[in-house]
N, C-alpha and C positions, 0 to 999 in steps of 0.2 A: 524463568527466562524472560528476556525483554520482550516489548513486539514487535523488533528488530530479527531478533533471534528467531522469533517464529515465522516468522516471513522466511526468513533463509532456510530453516528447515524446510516449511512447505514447497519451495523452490524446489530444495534438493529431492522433495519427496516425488512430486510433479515430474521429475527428470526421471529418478529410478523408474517409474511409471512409462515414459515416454520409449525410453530404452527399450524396456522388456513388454510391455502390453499393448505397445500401439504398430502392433503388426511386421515390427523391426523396420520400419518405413522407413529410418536412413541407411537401410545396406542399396546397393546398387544394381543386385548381382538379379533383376526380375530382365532378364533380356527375350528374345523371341525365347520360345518353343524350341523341345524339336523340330527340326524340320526332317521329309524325307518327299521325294517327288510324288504327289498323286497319279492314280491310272490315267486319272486326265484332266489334262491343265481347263479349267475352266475359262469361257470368255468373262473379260472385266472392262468396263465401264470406267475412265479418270474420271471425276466431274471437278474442275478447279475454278472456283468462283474470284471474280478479279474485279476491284475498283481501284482506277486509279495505280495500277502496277508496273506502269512501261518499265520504268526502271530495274523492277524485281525480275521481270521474265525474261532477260536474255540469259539469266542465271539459272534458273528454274524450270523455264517450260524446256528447254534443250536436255534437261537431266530429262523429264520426262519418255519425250520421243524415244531418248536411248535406251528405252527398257529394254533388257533382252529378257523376255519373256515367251516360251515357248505356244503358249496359247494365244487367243485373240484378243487382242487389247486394241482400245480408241479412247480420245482425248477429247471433252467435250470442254471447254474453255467458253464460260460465260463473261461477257463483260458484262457489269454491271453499274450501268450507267457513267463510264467512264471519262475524265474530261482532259486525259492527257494522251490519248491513242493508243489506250492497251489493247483494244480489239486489233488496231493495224498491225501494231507490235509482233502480237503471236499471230498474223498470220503471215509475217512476213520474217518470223524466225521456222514456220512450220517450212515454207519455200525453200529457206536457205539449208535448211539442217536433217529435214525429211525425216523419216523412221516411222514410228509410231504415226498414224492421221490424228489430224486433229480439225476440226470443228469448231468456230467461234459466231458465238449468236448473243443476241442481247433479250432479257426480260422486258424491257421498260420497265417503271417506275413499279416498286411494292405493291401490293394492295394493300389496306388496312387491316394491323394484325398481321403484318409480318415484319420481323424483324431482316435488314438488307441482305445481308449473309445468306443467312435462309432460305431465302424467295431465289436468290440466283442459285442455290442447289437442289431447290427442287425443281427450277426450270431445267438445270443443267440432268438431273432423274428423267425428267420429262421425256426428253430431246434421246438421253439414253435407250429408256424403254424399247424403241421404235428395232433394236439391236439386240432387244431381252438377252443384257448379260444376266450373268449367271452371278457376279459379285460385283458392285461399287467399291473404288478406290476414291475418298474423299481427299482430297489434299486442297492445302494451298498457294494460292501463287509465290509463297515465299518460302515454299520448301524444295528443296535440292536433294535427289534422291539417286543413290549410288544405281548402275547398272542392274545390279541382280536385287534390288533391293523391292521392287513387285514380284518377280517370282520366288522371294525368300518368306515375304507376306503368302501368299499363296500356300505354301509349301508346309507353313505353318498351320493357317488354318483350316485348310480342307481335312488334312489328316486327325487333325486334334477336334475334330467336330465342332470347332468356336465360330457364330454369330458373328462376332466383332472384335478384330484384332486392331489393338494401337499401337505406336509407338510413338511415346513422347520425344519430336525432333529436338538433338540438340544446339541448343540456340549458341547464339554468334556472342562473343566474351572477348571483345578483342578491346574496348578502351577502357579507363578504369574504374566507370562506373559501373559497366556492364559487368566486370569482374564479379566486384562489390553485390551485383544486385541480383545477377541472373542466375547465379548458381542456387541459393538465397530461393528464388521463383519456384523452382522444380523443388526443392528443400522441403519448403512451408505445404506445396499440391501434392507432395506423398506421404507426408502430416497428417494431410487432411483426409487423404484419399490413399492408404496403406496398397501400395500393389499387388500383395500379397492376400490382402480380401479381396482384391476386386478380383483376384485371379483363382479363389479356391470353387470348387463346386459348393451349390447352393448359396452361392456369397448373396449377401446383404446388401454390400457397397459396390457401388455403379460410378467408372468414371472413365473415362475417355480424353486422348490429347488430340485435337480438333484438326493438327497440322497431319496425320499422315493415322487415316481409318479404312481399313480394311473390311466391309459391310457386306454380307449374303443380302440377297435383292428381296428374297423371299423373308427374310428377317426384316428387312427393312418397310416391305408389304405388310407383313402381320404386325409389326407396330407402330405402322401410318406415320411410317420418316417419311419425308420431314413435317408434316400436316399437325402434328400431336405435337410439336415441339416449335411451331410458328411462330412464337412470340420469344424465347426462347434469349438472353444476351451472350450467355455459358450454355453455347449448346453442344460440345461437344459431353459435356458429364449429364445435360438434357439427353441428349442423343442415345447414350449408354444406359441410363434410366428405363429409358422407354424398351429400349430390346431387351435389358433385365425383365422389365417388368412381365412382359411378351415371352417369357418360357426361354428368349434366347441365350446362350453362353457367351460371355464375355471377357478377355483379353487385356492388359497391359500393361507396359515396359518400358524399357527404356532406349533410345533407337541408338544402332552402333555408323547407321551408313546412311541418315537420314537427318538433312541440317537444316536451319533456318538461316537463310542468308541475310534477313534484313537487321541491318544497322539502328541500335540502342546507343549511339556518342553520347548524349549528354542524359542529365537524370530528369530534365523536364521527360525527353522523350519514353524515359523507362515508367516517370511517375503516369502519364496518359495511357500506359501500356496496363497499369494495376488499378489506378482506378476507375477506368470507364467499367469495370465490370466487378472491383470490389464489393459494395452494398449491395448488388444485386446476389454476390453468394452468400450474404447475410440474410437473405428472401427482404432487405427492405426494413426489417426490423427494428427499434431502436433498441430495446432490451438485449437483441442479441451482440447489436455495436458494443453498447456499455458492456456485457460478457467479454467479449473479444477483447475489445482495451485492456480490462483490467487482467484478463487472463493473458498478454502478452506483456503487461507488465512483469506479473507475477510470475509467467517462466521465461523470460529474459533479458528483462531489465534487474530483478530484484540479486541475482547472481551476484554482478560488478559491484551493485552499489551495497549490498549487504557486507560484501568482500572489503571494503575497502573504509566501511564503516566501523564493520570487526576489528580493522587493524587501527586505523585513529581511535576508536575508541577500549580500543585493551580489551572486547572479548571477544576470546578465542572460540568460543562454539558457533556464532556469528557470521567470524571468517572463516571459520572449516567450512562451515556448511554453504558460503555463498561460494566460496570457492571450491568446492567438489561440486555443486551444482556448476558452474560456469567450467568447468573440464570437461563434465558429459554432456554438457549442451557440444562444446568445442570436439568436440570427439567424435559424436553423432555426425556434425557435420563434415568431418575430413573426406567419408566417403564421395560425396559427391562433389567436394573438390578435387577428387582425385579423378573422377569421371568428367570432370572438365577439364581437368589436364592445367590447371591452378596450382599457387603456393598455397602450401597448409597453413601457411602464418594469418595467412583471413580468415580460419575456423573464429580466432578470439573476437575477430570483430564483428561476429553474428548479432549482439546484443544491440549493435549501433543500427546493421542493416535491419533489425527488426523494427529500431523505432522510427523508420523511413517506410517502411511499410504500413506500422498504425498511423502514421501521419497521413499515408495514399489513402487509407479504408476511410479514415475520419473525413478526408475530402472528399472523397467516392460518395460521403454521406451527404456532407453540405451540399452539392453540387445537385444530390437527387431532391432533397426537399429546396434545392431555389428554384427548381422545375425545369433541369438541364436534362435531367434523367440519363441514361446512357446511351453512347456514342459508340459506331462503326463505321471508320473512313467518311468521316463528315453527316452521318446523317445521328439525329439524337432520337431515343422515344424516351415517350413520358412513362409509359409503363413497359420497361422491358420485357420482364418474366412472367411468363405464361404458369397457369396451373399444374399444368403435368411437371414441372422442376420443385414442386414444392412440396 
């Protein structure tokens, strides 16, 4: 055979692979737990860290308030060094809307060796403590969470003995990049991160979705969250690391009543979304970049063009094979277009949205070696990720 041909095989081979060995990561079906009510609703701690949010929280922190949640719950809303009045913001939506109390304090500036995010939830831990809940609910300012949707969290995890419950919010798909790219997002992170490992006992893999965690305090104590994980860019799969690491059980899914409201319109703004923390989930590497590349060549570029080569060029093993590879690529991905409530006709166009994604990694790369390093809501370090993610 040519080495045309062998490319397409290996493609296809890579895929049978992908399908059946990798944890079945494109079914959808990892949702909460059972749930059933505990003897007793424990108290929980929000801590919702915010720079820069006015806009997001009249959407967000009201979902908040209206927890109906039978135990004691309070909302600690950090601003973090904010320059459009998100402190005022929430507390002049806590006034207007009441329910749940909420609390807005500011850290001041980082110290060094913390990454912004971070430092406003351990201050927001800080501030909690004083309350010794029983669980931390991590969320952020740009998630939107249905009424029962902290005590269905809860209900879940007290009973099931789990450390740390996720749910991956589902993000907002309304223009047709976000189409194109956001389903695509969640896709490529249960790839990577099969939810089916992270969620068997004794599991290996550790990952967490940052937007909406449900954390035992005393889990969070014995593995010095957030202190351990300070430097941290991807800290919520830092985050779940560390409570693996720590004896804890860990959690996640995919959320049925838990959204991300902020706005992806154009693809500048999705590409800023992938790469300020691309290369850092490479640890920084260059070997592993070149890996990456050619390994998303190989399983999703090589499919189309192998296909399409087999048929201009009259051999048929060529096209079989790029073309049954580029079906179960396209097939894998239906599920989670159907969990975005999408046309299944952008399964075929997987191969395109993936080479907009090595294009974010490859930028993610250049950007860290001109010494831009990674970015959240305006602020850059030079060295993001801390030891303990590595």
């Amino acid at each position: 055979m040519s080495a045309v041909a062998w490319i397409a095989v290996g493609s296809l081979a890579a895929w049978v692979w992908l399908l059946l060995g990798q944890g079945f990561f494109w079914r959808t079906d990892q949702r909460l737990p059972r749930r059933e009510a505990p003897d007793h609703w424990p108290s929980v701690a929000i801590v919702v860290p915010a720079r820069d949010e006015a806009d997001m929280l009249p959407v967000s922190l009201p979902s908040l308030m209206a927890q109906d949640y039978p135990g004691v719950a309070e909302i600690f809303l950090v601003d973090d060094g904010s320059a459009d009045g998100t402190g005022d913001v929430a507390r002049a939506l806590s006034v207007r809307y009441g329910g749940l109390p909420v609390t807005v304090a500011s850290p001041g500036e980082p110290e060094p060796g913390w990454t912004g995010k971070l430092w406003a939830v351990r201050y927001g831990i800080s501030l909690a403590r004083a309350r010794e809940p029983e669980y931390l609910l991590l969320t952020d300012a740009d998630i939107a969470h249905e009424p029962d949707s902290l005590r269905e969290l809860v209900a879940a995890a007290v009973p099931g003995g789990f450390d740390l419950v996720s749910q991956m919010a589902r993000l907002r798909v309304s223009s047709g990049w976000e189409r194109l790219v956001v389903p695509a997002f969640v896709y490529f992170f249960s790839q990577l991160y099969p939810f089916r490992w992270v969620n068997r006992t004794g599991a290996r893999t550790a990952a967490a979705a940052g937007g909406c965690v449900l954390l035992r305090t005393g889990a969070a104590e014995r593995a010095r969250v957030p202190e351990s994980i300070r430097q941290a860019v991807i800290d919520d799969v830092s985050l779940a690391r560390a409570v693996q690491r720590s004896g804890g059980r860990v959690w996640l899914g995919l959320a049925e009543r838990v959204d991300s409201v902020r706005p992806y319109p154009r693809l500048a703004d999705l590409w800023r979304m992938v790469s300020r923390s691309a290369y850092a989930q490479l640890r920084h590497s260059a070997p592993l970049l070149l890996g990456t590349v050619l390994g998303l060549a190989l399983v999703y570029l090589a499919p189309p063009v192998t296909l399409v080569a087999g048929l201009l060029g009259g051999a048929p093993v060529t096209a079989w094979a790029g073309g049954l590879a580029w079906a179960v690529m396209a097939g894998t991905y239906m599920p989670m277009l159907g969990y975005y409530r999408q046309s299944l006709w952008l399964a075929p166009l997987l191969p395109f949205t993936a080479v907009l994604y090595l294009l974010m990694t490859v930028d993610s790369a250049v950007q860290h070696h001109r010494g831009r390093g990674a970015a959240w809501k305006g602020r850059t370090y030079a060295r993001p990720e801390a030891a303990p993610d590595r």
